[in-house]
N, C-alpha and C positions, 0 to 999 in steps of 0.2 A: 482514485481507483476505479469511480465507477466510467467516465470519462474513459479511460485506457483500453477497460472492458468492452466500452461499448465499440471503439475504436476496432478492438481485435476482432468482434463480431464481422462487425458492417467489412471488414477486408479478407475474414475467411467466405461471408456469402459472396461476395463479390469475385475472389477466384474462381470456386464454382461454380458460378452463373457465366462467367466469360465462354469466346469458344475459340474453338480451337487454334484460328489464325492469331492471335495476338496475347495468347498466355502466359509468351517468355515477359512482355510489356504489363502485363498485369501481376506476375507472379514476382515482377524487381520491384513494385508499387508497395502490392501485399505486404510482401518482404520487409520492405522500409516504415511501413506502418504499422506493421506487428509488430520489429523492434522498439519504437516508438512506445507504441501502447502500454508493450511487458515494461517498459522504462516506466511511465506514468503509475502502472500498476506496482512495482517495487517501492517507489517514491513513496507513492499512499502508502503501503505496509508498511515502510521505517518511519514515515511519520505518526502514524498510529502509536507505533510498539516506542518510540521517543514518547510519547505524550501520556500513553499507561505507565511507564516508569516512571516521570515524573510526578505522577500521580498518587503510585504506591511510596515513592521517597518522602512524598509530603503525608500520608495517611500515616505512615510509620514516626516519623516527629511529631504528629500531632499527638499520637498514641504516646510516646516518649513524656509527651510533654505531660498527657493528663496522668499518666503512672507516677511518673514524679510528682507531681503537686497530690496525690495520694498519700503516698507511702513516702517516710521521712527515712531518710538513714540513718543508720545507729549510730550513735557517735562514742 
């Protein structure tokens, strides 16, 4: 994510800072690097939100696990 971020930065200053002869050439650059970027920066959020749910799945069975060796069932 931070990678992608920083990515997006360094080619919106970079647009800004160009002039005015060669903008279209900077701005098809930009363009292709900020897609790029927001790609990298999606990537990190579903790898993140993938790794907290496996996380909560595992916290929830362990909780499972100590309730049950707890509390017996009636029989």
């Amino acid at each position: 994510m931070a990678i992608g971020i920083l990515v997006l930065a360094f080619c919106a200053i970079n647009l800004f800072s160009s002039s005015a002869a060669d903008f279209g050439a900077v701005l098809t650059t930009a363009m292709t690097f900020g897609l790029v970027s927001l790609a990298l920066v999606l990537i990190g959020l579903f790898t993140v939100t993938g790794g907290e749910s496996i996380r909560v799945f595992l916290a929830i069975e362990a909780n499972t696990h100590a309730w049950t060796s707890v509390v017996q069932r009636p029989e």
